[in-house]
C-alpha positions in Angstrom: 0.0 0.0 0.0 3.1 2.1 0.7 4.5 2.1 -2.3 1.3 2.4 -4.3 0.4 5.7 -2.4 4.3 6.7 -3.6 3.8 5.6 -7.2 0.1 7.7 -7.5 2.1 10.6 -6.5 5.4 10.1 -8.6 2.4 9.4 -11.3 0.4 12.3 -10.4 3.9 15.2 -10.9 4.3 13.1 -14.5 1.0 13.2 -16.0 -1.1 16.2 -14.8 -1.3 18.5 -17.9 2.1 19.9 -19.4 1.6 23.3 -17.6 4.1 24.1 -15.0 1.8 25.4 -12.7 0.0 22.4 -12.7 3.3 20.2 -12.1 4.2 22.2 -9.3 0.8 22.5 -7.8 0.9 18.7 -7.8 4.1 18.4 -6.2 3.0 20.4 -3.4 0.1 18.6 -2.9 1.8 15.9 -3.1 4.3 16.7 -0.5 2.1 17.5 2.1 -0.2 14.6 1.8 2.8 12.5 1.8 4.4 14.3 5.0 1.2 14.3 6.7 0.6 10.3 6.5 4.4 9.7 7.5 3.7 11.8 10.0 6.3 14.4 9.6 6.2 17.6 11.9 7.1 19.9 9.2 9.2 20.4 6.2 10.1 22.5 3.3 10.9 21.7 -0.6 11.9 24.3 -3.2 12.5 24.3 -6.9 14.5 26.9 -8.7 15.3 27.6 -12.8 18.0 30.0 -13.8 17.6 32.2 -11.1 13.6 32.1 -10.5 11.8 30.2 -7.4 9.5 27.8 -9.5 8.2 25.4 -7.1 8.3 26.6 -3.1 6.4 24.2 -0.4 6.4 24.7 3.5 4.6 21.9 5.4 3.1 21.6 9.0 5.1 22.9 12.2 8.6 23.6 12.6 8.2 23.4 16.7 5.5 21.5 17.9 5.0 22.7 21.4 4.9 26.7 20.0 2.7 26.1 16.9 5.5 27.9 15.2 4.7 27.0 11.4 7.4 25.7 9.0 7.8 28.7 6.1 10.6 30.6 4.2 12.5 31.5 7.4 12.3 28.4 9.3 16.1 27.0 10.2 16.8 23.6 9.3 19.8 21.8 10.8 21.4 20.6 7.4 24.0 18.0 8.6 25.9 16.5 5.7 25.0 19.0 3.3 27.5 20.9 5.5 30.2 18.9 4.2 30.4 20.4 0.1 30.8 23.9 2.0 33.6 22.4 3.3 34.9 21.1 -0.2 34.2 24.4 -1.4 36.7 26.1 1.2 39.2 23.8 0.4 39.1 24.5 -3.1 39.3 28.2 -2.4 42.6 27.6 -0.6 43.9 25.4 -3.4 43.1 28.3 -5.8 44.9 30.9 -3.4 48.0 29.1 -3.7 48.0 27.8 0.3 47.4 24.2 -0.6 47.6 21.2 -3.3 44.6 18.7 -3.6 47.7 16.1 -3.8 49.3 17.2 -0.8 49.8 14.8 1.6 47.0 14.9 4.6 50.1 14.5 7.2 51.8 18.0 5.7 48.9 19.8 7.6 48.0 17.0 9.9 51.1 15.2 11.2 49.2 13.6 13.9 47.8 11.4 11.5 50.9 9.4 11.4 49.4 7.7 14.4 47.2 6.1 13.3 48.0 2.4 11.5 47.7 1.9 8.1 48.7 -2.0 7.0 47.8 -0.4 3.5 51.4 2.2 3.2 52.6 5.1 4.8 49.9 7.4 6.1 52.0 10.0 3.7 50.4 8.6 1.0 47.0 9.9 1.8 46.3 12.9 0.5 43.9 15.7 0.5 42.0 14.7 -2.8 41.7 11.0 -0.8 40.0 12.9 1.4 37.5 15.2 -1.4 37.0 11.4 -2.2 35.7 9.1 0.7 38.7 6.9 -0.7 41.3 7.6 1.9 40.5 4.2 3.7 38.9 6.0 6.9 35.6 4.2 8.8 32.9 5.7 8.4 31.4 7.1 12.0 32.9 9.6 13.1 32.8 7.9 17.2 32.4 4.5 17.2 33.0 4.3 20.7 29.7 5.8 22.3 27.7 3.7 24.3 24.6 6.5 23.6 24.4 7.3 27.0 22.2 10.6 27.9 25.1 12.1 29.1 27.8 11.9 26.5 28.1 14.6 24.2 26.2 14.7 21.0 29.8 14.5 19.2 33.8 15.1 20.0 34.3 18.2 21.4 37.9 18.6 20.9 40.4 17.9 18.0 42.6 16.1 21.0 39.7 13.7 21.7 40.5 12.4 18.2 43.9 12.9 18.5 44.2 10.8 21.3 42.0 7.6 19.5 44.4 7.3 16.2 47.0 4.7 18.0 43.2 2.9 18.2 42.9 3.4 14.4 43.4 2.0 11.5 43.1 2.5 7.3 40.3 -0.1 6.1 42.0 0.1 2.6 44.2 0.9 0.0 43.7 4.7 0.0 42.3 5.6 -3.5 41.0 2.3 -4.4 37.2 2.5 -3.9 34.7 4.8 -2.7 33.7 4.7 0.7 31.9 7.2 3.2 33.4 8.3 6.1 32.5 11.5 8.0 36.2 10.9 9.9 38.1 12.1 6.6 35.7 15.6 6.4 36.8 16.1 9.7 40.5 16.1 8.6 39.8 18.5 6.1 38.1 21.1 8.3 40.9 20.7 10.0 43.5 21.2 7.8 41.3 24.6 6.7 41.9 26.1 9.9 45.7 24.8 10.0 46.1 26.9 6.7 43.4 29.4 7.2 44.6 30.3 10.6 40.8 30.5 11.4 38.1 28.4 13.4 36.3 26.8 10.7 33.3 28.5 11.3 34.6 32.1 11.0 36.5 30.9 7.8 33.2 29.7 6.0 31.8 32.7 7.4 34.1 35.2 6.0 34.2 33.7 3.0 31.4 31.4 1.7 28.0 32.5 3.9 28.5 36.5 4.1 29.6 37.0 0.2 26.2 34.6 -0.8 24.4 37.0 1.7 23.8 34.0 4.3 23.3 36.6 6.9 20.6 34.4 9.1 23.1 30.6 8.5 25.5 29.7 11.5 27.0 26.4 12.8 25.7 24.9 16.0 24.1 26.7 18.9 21.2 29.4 17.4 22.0 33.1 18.1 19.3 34.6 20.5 17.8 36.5 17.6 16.9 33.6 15.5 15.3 31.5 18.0 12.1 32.5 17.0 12.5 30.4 13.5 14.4 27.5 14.6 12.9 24.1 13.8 13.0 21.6 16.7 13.2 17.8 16.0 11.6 14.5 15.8 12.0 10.9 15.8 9.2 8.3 15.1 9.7 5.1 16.0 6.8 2.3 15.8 4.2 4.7 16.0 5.5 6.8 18.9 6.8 10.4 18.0 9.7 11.6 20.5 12.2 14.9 20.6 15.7 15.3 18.9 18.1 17.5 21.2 17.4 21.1 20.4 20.5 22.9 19.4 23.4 19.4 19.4 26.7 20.6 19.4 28.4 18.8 16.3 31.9 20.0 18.2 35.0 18.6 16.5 32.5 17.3 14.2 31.5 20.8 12.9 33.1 20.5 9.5 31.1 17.8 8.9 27.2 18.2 9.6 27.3 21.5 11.9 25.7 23.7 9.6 22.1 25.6 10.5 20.5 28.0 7.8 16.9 28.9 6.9 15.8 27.6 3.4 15.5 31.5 2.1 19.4 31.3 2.5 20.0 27.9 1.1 18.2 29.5 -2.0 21.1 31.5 -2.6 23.3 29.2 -2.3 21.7 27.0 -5.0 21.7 29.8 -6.9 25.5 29.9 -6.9 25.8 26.2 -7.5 23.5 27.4 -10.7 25.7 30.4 -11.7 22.5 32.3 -11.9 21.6 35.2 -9.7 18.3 35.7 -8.4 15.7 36.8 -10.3 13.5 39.6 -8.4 11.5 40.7 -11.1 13.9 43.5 -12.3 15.1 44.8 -9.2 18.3 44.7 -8.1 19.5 41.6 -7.0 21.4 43.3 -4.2 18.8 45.0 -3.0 17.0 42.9 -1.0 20.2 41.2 1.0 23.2 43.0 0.1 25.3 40.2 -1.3 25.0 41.6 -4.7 25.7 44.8 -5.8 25.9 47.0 -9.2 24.3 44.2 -11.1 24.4 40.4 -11.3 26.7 38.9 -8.6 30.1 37.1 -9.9 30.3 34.1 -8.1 33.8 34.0 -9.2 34.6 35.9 -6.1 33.4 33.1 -3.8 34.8 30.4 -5.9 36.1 30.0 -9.7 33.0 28.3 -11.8 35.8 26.5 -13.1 37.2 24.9 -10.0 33.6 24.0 -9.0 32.5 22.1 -12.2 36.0 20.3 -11.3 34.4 19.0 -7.9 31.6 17.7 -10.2 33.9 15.3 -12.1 33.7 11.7 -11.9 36.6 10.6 -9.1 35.0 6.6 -8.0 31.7 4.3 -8.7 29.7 5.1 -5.6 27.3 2.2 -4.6 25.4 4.7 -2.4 24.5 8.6 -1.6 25.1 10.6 1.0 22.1 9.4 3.2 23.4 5.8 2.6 20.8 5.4 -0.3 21.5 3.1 -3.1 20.2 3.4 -6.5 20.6 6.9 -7.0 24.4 8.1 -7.9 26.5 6.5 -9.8 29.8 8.2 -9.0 31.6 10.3 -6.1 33.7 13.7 -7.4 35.2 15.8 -5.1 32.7 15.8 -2.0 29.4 16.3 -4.6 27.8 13.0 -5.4 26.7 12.4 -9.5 24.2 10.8 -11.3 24.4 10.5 -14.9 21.2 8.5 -16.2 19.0 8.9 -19.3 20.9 11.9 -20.4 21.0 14.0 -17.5 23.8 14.4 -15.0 22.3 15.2 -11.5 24.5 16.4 -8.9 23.4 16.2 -5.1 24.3 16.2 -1.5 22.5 14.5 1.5 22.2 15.0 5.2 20.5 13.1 7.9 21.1 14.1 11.6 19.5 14.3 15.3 16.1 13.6 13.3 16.9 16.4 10.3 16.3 14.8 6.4 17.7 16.8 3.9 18.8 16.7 0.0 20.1 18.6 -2.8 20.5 18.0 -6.2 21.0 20.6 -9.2 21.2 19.9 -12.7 24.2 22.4 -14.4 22.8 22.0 -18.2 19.2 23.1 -17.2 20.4 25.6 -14.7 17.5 23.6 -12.0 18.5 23.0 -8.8 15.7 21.7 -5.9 15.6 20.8 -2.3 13.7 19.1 0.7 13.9 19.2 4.5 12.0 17.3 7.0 12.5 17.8 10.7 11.3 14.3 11.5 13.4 11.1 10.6 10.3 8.8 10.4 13.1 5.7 9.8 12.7 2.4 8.6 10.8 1.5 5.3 8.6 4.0 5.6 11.1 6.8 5.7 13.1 4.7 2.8 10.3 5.0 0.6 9.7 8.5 1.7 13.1 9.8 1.0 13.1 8.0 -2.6 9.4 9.4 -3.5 10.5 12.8 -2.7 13.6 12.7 -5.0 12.2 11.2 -7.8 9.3 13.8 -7.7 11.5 16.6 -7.9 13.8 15.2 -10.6 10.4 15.1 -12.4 9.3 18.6 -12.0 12.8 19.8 -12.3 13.3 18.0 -15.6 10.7 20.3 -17.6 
């Protein structure tokens, strides 16, 4: 019954007249019938073309226990979708002349050394292993928890980590084969604010979330002024709905799945994934944000279209995404996940953390980029099925 619920809606975004309206009017129908039987708290999609909002969705409550509704300012915790910000920063360094994508991981890291690798020297390893998921790392960041109310949500401190390598070891011949592993994002956060001289959060700041006018994004605990649009969090588990933490600390982790921002400011930054700035109807796109003045907005100054189609390049077959999906990407680049099928080539980034669902694909040639957030991790099939309906439906309404 499930999946026949899924199918009449994947159906319904196909076959309902050729106008775009009525596509999108679908899909958001669609969405929040599909939320409301999972039994999501609240969500957001969004579908933009060359600059112009096409499709824009918000679904049900962002906190339960204030009413507050989900809408355009409601922020999301975006976990893994943090990490291609972090690709993008060490991109920017590599283009600055301060690092080499085939620099060895120990030049910035020497700690690493530690660690045992039956594979080589841990000199082998380098950054672009890391861009990868093929430098041999295991994929959880702490395997060690015992998930205990009391322990932190993550590693606090780089010397936590530190102080586990003797314990570690490479899994396998660095560059051989794709393989997640939230460990080696960590390294490369890291080595940002070795050769940045920055906390990594004030280094993306600086440089990625203020020039895209991401004035209301941040990493970890909210600022007292946005409170009042931060989503809470859900689990539901056989029926029984219960409470993320509000506000986890990602700590060392930060690089890797700490990043909070309102869907109004993710906008923007599918826009610069796009190359296209926003469309407002004539006005000024600087206007209304400040991140763009005198006219469209070179993203060049944030980072090179040319080094960012390079992330996009086929690196290793990937048998899964970023939210541990199969069936959907066929390759890793450099952090961005790709999907090349019947003639399209899809790029995309997941994240799934403390009960936050969120993806993001964009398709270069069309200049369509979409994305969905759901602050309740329903899990199991259900939430499988979920996840996959959503995607394919947006893939549909983004292809036309």
């Amino acid at each position: 019954m499930r999946s026949l619920t899924l199918a009449i809606f994947i159906l319904l975004t196909m076959t309902l007249g050729h106008a775009q309206t009525d596509k999108t009017d679908a899909l958001r129908q669609g969405f929040r019938s599909e939320l409301e039987k999972a039994g999501v708290a609240g969500g957001s999609l969004v579908v933009v073309r060359e600059g112009k909002l096409i499709a824009e969705e918000h679904y049900g409550l962002a906190h339960i226990e204030k009413k507050q509704p989900a809408n355009d300012e409601t922020i999301y915790h975006w976990a893994s979708n943090t990490k291609p910000f972090t690709g993008i920063a060490i991109m920017q360094l590599r283009d600055r002349g301060l690092l080499k994508l085939d620099d060895p991981v120990t030049k910035y890291l020497p700690e690493l050394r530690r660690i045992h690798n039956p594979f080589g020297s841990m000199d082998e390893i380098t950054i672009r292993h890391l861009l990868s998921h093929s430098g041999g790392f295991r994929g959880g960041t702490w395997p060690w928890r015992n998930n205990k109310p009391w322990e932190p949500f993550e590693p606090t401190e780089w010397s936590q980590l530190v102080a586990m390598f003797p314990f570690t070891e490479v899994l396998f011949k660095p560059g051989t084969k794709f393989s997640y592993s939230n460990p080696g994002i960590i390294y490369l956060g890291r080595i940002i604010e070795e050769v940045s001289g920055e906390p990594y959060e004030a280094y993306i700041d600086k440089n990625i979330l203020r020039p895209l006018g991401m004035h209301s994004s941040y990493f970890d605990t909210t600022p007292p002024h946005l409170l009042p649009h931060r989503s809470h969090s859900y689990f539901i588990r056989e029926g029984k709905r219960t409470e993320g933490r509000f506000d986890a600390d990602t700590g060392i982790t930060v690089s890797n799945s700490g990043l909070n921002a309102p869907v109004a400011d993710m906008v923007k930054y599918l826009n610069f994934l796009l190359g296209s700035p926003p469309a407002r109807g004539g006005e000024d796109a600087a206007s209304a944000d400040g991140a763009v003045r005198g006219g469209a907005f070179n993203y060049d100054t944030v980072l090179k279209r040319s080094s960012l189609e390079e992330m996009w390049q086929p690196a290793l077959k990937a048998e899964t995404d970023a939210n541990g999906n199969a069936g959907f990407t066929t390759d890793i680049g450099l952090i961005f996940f790709i999907d090349q099928r019947n003639g399209r080539k899809l790029i995309g980034h997941g994240g799934d953390q403390n009960g936050f669902i969120s993806y993001i694909e964009f398709d270069p040639a069309s200049k369509t980029a979409s994305l969905f957030v759901l602050n309740t991790d329903v899990g199991g099939t259900q939430g499988s099925d979920l996840i996959s309906g959503l995607r394919r439906s947006l893939r549909m309404i983004s292809a036309n």
